[in-house]
PDBQT receptor file of N, H, CA, C and O in Angstrom, charges set to zero:
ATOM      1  N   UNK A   1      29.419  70.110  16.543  1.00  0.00    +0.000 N 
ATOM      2  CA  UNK A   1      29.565  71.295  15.738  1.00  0.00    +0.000 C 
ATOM      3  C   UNK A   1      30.958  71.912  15.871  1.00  0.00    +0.000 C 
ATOM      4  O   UNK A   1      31.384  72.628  14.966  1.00  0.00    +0.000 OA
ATOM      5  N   UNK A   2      31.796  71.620  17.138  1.00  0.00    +0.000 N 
ATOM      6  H   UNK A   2      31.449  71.038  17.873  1.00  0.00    +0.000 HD
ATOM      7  CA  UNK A   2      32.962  72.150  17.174  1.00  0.00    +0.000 C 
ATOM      8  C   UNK A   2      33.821  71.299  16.728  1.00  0.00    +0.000 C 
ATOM      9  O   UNK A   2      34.998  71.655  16.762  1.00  0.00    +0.000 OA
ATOM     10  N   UNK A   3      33.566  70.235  16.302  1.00  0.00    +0.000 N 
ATOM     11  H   UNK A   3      32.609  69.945  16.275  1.00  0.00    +0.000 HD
ATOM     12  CA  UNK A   3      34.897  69.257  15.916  1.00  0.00    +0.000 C 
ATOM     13  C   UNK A   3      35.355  68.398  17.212  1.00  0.00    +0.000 C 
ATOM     14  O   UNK A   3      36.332  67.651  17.161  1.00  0.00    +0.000 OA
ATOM     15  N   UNK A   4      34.584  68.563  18.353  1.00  0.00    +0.000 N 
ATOM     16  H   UNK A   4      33.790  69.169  18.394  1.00  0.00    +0.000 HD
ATOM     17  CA  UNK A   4      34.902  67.609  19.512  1.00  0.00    +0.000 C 
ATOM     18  C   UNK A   4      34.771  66.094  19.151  1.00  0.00    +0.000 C 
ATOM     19  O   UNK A   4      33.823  65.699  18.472  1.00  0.00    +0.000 OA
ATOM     20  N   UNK A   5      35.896  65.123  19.691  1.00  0.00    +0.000 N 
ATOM     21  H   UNK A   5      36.666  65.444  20.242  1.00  0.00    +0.000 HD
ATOM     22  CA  UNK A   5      34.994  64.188  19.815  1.00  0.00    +0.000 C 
ATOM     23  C   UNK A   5      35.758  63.262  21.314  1.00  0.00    +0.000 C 
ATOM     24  O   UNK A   5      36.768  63.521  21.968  1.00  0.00    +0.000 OA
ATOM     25  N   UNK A   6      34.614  61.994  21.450  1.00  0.00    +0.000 N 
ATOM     26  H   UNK A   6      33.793  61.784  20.919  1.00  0.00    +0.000 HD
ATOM     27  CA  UNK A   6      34.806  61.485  22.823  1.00  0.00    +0.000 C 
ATOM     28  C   UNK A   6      35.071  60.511  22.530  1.00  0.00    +0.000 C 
ATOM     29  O   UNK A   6      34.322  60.278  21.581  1.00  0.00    +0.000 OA
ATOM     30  N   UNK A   7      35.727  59.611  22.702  1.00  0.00    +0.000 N 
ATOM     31  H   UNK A   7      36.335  59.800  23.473  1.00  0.00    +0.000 HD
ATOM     32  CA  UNK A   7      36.005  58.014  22.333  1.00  0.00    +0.000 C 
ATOM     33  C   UNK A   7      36.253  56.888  24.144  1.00  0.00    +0.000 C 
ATOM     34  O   UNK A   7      36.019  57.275  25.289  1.00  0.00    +0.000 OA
ATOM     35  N   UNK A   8      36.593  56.002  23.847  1.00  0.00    +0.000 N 
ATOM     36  H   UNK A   8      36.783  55.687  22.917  1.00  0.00    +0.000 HD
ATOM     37  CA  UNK A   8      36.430  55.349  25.071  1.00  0.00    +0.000 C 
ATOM     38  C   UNK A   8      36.635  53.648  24.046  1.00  0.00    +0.000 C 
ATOM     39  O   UNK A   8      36.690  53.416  22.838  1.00  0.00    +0.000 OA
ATOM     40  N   UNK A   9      36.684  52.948  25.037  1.00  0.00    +0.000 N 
ATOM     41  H   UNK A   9      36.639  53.137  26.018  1.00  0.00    +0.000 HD
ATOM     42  CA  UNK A   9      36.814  51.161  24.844  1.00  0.00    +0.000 C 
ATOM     43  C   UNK A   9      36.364  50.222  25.746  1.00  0.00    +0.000 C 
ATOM     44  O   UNK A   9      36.423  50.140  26.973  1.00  0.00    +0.000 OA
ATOM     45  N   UNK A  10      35.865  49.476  24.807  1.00  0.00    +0.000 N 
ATOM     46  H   UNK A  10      35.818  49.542  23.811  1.00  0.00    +0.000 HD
ATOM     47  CA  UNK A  10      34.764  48.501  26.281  1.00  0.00    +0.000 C 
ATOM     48  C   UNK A  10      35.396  47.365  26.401  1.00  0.00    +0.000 C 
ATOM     49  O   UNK A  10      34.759  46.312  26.443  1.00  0.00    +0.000 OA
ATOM     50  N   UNK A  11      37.064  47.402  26.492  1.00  0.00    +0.000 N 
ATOM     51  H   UNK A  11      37.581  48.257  26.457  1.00  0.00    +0.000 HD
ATOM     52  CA  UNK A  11      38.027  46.594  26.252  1.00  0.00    +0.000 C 
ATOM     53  C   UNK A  11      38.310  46.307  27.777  1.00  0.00    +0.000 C 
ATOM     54  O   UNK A  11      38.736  45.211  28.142  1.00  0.00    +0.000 OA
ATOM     55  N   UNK A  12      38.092  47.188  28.518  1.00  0.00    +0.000 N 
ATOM     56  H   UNK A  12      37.746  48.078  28.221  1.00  0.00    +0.000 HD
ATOM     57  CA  UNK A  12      38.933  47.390  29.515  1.00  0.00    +0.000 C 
ATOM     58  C   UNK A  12      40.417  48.466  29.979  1.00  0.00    +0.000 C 
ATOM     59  O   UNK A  12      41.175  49.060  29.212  1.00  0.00    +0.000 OA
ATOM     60  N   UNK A  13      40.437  48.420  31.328  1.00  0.00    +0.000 N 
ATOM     61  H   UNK A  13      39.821  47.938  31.951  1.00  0.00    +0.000 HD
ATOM     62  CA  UNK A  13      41.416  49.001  30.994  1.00  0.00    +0.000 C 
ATOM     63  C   UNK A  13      43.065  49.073  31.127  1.00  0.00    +0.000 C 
ATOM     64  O   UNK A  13      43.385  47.988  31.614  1.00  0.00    +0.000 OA
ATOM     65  N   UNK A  14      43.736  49.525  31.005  1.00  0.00    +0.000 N 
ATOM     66  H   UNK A  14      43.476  50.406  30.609  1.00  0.00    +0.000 HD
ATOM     67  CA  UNK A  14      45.152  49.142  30.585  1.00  0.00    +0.000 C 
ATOM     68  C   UNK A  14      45.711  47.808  31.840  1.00  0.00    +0.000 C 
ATOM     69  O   UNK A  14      46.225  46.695  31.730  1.00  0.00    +0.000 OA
ATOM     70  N   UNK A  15      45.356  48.505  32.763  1.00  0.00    +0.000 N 
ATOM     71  H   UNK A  15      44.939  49.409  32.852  1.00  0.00    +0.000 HD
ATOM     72  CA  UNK A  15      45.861  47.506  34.134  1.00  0.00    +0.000 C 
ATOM     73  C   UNK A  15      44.839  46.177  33.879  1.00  0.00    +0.000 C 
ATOM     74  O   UNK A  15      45.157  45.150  34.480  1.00  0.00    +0.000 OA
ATOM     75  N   UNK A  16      43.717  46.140  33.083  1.00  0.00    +0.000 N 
ATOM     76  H   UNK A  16      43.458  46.973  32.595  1.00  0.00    +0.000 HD
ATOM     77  CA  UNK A  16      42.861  44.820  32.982  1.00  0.00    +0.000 C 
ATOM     78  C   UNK A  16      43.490  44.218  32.172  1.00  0.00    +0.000 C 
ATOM     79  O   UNK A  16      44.014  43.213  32.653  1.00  0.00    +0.000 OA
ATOM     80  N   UNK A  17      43.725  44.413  30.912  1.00  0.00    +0.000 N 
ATOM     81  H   UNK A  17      43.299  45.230  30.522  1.00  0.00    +0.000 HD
ATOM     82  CA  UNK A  17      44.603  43.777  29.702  1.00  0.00    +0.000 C 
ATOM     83  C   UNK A  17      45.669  43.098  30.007  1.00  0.00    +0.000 C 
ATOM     84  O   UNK A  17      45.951  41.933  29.727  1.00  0.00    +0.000 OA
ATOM     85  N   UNK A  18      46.392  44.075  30.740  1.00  0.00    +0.000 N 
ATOM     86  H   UNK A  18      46.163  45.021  30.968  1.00  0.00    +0.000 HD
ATOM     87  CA  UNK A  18      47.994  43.212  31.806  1.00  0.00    +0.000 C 
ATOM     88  C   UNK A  18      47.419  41.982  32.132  1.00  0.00    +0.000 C 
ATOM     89  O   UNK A  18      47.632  40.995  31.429  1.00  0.00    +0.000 OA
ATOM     90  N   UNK A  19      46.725  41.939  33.108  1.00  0.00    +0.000 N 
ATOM     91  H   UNK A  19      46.551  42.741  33.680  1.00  0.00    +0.000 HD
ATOM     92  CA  UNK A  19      46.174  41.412  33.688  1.00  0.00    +0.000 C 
ATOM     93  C   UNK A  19      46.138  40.071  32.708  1.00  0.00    +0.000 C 
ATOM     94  O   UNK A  19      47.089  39.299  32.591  1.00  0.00    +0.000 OA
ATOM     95  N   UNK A  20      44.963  39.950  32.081  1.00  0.00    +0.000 N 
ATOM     96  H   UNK A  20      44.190  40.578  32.177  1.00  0.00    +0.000 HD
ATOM     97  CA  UNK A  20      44.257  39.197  31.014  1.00  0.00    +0.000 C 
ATOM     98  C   UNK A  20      45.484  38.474  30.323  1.00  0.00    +0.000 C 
ATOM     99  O   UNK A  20      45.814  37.289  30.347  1.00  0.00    +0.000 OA
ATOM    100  N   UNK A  21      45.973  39.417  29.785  1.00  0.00    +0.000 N 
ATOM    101  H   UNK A  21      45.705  40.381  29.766  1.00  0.00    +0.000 HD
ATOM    102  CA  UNK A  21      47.351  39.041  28.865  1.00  0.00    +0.000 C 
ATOM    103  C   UNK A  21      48.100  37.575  29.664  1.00  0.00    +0.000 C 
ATOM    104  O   UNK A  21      48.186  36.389  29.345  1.00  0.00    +0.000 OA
ATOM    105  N   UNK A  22      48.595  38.465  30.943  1.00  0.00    +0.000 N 
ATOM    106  H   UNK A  22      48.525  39.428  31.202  1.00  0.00    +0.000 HD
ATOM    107  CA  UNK A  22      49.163  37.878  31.660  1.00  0.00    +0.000 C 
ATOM    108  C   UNK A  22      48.490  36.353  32.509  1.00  0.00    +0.000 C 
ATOM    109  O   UNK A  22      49.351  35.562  32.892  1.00  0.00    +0.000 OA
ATOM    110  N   UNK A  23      46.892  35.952  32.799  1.00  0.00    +0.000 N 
ATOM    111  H   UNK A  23      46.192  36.594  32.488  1.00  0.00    +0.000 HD
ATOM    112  CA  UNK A  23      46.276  35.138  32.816  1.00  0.00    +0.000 C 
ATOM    113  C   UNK A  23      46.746  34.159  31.792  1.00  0.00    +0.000 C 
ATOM    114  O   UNK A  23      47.191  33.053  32.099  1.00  0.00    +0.000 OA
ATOM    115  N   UNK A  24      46.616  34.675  30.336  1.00  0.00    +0.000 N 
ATOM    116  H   UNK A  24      46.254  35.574  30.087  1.00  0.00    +0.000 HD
ATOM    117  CA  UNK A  24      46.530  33.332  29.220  1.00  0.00    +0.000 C 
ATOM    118  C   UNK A  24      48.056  32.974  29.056  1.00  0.00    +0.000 C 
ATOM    119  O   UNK A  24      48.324  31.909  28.501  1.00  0.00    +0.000 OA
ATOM    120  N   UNK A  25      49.156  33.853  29.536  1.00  0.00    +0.000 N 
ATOM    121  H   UNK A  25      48.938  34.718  29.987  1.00  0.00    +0.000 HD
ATOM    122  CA  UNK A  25      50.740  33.347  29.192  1.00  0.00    +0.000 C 
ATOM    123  C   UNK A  25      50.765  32.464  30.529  1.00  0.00    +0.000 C 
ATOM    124  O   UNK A  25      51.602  31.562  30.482  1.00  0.00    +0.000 OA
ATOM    125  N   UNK A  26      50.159  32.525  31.488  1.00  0.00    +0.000 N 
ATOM    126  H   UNK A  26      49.480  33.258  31.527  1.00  0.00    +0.000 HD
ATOM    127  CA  UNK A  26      50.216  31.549  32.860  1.00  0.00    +0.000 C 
ATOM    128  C   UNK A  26      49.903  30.277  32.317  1.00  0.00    +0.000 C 
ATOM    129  O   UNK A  26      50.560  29.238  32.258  1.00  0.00    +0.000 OA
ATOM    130  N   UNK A  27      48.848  30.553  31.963  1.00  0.00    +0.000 N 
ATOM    131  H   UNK A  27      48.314  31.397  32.011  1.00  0.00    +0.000 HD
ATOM    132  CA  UNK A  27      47.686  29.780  31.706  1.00  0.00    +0.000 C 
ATOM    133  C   UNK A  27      48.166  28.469  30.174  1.00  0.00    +0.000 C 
ATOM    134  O   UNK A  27      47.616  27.368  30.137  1.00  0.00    +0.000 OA
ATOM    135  N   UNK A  28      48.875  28.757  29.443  1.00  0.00    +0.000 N 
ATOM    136  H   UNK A  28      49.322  29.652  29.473  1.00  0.00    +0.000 HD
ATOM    137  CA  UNK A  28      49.438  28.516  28.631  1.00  0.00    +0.000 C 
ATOM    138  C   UNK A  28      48.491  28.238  27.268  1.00  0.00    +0.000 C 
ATOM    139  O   UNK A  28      48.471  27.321  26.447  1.00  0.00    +0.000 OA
ATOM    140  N   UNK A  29      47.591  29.682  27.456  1.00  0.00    +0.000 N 
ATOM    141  H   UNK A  29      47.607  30.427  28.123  1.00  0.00    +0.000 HD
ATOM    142  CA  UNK A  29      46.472  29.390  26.248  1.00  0.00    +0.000 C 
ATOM    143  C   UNK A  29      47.266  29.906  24.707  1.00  0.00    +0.000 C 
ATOM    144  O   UNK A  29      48.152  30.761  24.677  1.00  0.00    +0.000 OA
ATOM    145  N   UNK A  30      46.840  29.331  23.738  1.00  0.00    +0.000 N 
ATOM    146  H   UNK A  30      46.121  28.637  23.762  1.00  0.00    +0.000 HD
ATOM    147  CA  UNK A  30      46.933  30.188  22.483  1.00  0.00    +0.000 C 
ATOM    148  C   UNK A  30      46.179  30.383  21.536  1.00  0.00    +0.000 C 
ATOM    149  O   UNK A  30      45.192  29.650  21.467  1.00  0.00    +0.000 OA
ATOM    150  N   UNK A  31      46.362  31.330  20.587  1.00  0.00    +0.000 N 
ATOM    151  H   UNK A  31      47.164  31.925  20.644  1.00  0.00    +0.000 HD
ATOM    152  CA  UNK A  31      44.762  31.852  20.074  1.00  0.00    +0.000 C 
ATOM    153  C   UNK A  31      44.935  29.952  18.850  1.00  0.00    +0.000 C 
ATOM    154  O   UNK A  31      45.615  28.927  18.799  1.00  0.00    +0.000 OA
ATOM    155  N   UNK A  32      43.757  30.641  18.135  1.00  0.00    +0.000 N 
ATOM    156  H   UNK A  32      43.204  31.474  18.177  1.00  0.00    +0.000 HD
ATOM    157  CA  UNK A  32      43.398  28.896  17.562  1.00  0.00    +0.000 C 
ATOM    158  C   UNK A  32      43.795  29.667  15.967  1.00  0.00    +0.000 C 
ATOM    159  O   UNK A  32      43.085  30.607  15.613  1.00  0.00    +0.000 OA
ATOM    160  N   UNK A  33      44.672  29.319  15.281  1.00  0.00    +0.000 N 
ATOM    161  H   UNK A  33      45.249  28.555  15.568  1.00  0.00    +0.000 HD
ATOM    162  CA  UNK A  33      44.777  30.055  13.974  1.00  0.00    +0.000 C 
ATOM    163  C   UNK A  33      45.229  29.036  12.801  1.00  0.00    +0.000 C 
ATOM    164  O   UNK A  33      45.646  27.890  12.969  1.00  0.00    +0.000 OA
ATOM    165  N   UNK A  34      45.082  29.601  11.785  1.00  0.00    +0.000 N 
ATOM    166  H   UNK A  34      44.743  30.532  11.649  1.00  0.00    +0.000 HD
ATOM    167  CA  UNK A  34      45.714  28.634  10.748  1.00  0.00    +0.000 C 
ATOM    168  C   UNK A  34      46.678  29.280   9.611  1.00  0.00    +0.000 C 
ATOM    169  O   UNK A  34      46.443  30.247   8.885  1.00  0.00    +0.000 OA
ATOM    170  N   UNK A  35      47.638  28.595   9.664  1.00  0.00    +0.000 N 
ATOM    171  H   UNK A  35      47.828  27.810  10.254  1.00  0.00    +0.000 HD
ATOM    172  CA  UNK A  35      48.996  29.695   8.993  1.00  0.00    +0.000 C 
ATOM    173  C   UNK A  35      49.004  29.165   6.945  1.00  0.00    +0.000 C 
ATOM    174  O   UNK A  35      48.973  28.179   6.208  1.00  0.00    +0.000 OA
ATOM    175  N   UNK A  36      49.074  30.859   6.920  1.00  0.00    +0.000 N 
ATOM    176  H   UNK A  36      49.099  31.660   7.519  1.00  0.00    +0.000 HD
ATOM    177  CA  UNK A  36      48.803  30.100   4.962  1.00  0.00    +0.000 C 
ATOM    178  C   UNK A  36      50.302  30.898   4.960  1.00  0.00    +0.000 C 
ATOM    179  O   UNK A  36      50.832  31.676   5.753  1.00  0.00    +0.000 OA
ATOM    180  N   UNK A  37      50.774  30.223   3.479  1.00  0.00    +0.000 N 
ATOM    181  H   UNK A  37      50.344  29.591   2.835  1.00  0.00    +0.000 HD
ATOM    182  CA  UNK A  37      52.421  30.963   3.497  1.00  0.00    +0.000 C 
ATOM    183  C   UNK A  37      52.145  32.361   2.787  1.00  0.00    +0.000 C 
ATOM    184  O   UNK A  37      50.936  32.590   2.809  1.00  0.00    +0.000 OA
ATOM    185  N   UNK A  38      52.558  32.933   2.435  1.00  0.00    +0.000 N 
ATOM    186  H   UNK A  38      53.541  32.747   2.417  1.00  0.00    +0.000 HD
ATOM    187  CA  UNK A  38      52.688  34.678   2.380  1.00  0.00    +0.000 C 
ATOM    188  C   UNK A  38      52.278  34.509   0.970  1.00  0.00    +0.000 C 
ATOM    189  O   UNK A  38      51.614  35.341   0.352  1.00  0.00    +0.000 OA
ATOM    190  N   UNK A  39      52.784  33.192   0.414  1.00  0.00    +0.000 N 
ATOM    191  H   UNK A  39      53.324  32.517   0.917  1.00  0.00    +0.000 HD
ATOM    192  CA  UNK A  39      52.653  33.214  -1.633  1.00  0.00    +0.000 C 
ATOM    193  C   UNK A  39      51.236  32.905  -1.674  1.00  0.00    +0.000 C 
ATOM    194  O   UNK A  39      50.780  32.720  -2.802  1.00  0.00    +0.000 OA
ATOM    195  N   UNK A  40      50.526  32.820  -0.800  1.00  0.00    +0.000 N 
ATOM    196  H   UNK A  40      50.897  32.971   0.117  1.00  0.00    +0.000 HD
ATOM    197  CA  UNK A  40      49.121  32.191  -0.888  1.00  0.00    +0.000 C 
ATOM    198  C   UNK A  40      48.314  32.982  -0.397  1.00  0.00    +0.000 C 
ATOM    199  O   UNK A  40      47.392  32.494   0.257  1.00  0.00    +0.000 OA
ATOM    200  N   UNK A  41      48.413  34.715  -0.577  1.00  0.00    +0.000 N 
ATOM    201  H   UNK A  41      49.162  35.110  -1.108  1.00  0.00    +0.000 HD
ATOM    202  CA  UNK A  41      47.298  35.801   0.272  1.00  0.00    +0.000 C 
ATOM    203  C   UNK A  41      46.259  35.723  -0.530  1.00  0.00    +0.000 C 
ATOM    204  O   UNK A  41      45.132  35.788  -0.041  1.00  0.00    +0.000 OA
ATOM    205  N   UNK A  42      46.460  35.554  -2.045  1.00  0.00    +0.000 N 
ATOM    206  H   UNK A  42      47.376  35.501  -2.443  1.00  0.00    +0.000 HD
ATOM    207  CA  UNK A  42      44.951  35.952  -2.154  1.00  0.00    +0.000 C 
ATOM    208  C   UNK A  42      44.304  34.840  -2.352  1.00  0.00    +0.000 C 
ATOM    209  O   UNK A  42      43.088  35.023  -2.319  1.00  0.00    +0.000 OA
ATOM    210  N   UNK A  43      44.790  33.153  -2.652  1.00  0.00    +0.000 N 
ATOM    211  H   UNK A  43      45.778  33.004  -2.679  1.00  0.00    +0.000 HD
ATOM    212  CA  UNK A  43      44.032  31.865  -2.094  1.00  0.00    +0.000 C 
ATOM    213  C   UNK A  43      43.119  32.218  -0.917  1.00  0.00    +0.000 C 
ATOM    214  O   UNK A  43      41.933  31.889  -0.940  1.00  0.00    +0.000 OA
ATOM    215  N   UNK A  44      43.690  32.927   0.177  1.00  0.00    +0.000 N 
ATOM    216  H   UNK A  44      44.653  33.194   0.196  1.00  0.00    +0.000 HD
ATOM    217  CA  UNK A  44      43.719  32.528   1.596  1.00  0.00    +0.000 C 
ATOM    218  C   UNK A  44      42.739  33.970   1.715  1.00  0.00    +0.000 C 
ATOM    219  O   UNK A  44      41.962  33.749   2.643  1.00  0.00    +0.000 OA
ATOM    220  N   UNK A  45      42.542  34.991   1.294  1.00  0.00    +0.000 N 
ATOM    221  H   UNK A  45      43.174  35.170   0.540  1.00  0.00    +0.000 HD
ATOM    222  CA  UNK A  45      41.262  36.113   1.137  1.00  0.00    +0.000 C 
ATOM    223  C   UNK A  45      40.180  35.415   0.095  1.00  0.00    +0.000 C 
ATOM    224  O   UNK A  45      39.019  35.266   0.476  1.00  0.00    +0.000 OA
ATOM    225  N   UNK A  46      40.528  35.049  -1.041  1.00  0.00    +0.000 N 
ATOM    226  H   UNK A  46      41.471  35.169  -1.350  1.00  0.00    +0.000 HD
ATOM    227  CA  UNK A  46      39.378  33.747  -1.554  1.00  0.00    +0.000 C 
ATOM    228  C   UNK A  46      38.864  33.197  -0.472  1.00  0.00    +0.000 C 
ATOM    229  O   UNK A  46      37.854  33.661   0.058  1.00  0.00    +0.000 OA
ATOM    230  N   UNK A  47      39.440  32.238  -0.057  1.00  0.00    +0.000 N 
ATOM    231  H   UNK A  47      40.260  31.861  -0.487  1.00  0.00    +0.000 HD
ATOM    232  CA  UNK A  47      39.114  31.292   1.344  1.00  0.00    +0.000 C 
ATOM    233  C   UNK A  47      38.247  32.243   1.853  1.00  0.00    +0.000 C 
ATOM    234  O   UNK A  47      37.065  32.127   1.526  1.00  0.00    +0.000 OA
ATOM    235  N   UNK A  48      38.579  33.198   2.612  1.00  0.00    +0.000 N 
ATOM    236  H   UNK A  48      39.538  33.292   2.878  1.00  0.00    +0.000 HD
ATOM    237  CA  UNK A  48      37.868  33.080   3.661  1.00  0.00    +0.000 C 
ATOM    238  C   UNK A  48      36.672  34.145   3.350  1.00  0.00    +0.000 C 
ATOM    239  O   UNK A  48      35.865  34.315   4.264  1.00  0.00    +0.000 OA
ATOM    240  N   UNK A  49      36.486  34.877   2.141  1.00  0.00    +0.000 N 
ATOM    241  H   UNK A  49      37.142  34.739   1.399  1.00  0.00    +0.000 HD
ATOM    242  CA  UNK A  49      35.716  35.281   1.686  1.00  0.00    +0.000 C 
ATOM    243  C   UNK A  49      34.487  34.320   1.376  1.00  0.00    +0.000 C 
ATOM    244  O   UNK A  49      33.314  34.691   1.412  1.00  0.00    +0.000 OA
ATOM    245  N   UNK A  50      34.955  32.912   1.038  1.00  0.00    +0.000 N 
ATOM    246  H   UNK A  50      35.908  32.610   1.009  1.00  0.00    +0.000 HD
ATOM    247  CA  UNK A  50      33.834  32.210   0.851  1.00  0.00    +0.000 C 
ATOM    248  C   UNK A  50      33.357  31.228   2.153  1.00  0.00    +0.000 C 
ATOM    249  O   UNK A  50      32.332  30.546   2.178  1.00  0.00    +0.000 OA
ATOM    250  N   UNK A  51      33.930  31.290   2.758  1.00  0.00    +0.000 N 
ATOM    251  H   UNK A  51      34.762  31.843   2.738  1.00  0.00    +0.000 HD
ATOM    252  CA  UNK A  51      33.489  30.852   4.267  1.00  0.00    +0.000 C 
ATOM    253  C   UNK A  51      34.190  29.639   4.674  1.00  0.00    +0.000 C 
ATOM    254  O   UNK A  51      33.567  28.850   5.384  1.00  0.00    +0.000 OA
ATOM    255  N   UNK A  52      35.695  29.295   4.249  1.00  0.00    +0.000 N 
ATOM    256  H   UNK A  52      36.202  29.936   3.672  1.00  0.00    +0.000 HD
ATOM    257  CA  UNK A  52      36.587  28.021   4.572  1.00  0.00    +0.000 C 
ATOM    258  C   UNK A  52      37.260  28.237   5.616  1.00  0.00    +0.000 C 
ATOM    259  O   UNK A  52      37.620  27.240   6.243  1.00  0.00    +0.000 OA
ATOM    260  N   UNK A  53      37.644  29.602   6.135  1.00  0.00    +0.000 N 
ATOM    261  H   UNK A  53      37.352  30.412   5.626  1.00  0.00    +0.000 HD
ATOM    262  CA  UNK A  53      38.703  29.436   7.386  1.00  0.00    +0.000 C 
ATOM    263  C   UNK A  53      37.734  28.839   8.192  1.00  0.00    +0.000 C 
ATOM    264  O   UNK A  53      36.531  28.891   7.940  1.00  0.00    +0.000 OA
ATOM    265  N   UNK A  54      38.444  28.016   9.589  1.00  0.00    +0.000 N 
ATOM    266  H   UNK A  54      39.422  27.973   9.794  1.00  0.00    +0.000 HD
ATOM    267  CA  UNK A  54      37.727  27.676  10.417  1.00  0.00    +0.000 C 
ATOM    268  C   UNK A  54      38.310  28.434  11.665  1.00  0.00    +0.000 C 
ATOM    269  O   UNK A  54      37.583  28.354  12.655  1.00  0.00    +0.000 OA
ATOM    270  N   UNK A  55      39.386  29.101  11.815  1.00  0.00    +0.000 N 
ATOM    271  H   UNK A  55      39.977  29.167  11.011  1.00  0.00    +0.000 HD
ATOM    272  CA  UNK A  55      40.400  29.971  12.302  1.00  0.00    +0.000 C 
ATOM    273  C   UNK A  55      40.660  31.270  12.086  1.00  0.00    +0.000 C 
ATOM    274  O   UNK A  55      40.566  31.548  10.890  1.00  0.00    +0.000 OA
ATOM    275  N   UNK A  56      40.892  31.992  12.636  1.00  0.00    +0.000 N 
ATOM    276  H   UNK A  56      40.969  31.766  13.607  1.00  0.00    +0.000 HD
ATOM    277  CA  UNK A  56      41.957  32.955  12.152  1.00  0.00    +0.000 C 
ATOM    278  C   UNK A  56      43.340  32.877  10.867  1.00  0.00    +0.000 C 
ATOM    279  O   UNK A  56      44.257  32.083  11.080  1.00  0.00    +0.000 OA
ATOM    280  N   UNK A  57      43.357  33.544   9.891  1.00  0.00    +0.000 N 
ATOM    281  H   UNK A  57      42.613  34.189   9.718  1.00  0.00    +0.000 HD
ATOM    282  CA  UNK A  57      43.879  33.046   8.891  1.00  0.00    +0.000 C 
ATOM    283  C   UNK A  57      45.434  34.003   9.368  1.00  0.00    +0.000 C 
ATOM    284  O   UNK A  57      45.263  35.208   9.553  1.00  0.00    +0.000 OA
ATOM    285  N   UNK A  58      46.698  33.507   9.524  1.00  0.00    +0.000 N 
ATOM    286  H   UNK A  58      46.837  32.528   9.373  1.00  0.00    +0.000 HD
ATOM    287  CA  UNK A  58      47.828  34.199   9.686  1.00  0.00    +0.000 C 
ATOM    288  C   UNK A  58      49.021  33.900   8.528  1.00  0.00    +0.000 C 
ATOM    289  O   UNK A  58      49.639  32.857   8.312  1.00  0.00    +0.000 OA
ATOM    290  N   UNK A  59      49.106  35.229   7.862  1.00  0.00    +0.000 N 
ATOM    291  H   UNK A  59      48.603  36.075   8.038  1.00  0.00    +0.000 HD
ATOM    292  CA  UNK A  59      50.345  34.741   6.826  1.00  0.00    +0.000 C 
ATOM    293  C   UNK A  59      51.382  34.763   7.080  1.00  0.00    +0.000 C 
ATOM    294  O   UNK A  59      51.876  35.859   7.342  1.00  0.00    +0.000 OA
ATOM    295  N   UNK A  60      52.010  33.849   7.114  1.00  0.00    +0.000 N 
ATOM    296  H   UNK A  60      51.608  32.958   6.901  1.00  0.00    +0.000 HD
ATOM    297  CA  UNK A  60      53.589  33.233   7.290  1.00  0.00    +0.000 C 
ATOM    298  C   UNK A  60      54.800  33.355   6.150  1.00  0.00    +0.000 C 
ATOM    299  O   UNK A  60      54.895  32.777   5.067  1.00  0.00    +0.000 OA
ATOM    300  N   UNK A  61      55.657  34.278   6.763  1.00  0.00    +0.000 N 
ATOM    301  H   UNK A  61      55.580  34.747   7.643  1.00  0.00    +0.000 HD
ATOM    302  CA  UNK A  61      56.615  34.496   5.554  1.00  0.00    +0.000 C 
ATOM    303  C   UNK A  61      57.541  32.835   5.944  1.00  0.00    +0.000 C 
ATOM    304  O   UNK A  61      57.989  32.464   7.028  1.00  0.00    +0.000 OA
ATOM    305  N   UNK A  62      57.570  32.140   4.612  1.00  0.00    +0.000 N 
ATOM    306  H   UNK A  62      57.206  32.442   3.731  1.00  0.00    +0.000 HD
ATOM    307  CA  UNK A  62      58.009  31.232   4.337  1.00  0.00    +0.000 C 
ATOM    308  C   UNK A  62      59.409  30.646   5.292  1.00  0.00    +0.000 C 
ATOM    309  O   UNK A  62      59.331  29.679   6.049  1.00  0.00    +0.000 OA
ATOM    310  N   UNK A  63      60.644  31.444   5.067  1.00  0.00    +0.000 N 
ATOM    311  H   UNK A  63      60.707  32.230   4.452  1.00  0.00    +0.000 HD
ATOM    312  CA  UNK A  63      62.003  32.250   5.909  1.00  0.00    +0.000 C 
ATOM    313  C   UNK A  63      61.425  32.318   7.100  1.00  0.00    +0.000 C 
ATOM    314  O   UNK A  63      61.773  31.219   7.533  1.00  0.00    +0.000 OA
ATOM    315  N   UNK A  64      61.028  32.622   7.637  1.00  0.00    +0.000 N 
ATOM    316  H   UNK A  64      60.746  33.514   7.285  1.00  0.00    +0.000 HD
ATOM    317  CA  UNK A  64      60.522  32.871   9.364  1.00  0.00    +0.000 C 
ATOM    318  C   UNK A  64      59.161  32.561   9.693  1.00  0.00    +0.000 C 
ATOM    319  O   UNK A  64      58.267  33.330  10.047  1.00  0.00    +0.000 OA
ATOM    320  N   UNK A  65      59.129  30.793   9.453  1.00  0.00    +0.000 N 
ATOM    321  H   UNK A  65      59.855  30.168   9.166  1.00  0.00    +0.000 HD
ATOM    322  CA  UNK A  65      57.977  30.425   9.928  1.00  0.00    +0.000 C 
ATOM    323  C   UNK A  65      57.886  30.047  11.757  1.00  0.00    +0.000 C 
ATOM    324  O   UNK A  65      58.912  29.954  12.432  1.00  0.00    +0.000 OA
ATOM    325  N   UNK A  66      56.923  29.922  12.159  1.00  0.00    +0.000 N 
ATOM    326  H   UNK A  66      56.090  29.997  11.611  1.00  0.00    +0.000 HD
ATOM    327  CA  UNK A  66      56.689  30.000  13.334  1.00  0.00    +0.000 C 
ATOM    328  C   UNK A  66      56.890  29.020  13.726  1.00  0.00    +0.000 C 
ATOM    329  O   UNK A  66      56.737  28.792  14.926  1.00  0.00    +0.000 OA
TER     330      UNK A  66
């Protein structure tokens, strides 16, 4: 009623993330993704609207691909 509110994250917390972060750059993990080029966003929201990514979909400007 007063406009309070409480929030929180079941993420962990800041010193855990370090942590974590810092595990998978040891570790030499990387996330699993699949790169569409930047001219192809709404192919690539088609896609995955209909259930084709098998990944994480990341758009790649053409000029500064990864």
């Amino acid at each position: 009623m007063k406009g309070a509110k409480i929030g929180g994250s079941a993420i962990g917390s800041p010193q855990q993330i370090e942590d974590m972060l810092a595990l998978a750059a040891d570790s030499g993990l990387h996330p699993w993704i699949q790169q569409r080029p930047m001219q192809d966003a709404n192919k690539a929201v088609v896609d995955m609207e209909g259930g084709k990514a098998r990944y994480r979909y990341v758009l790649v400007n053409e000029s500064q691909k990864l």
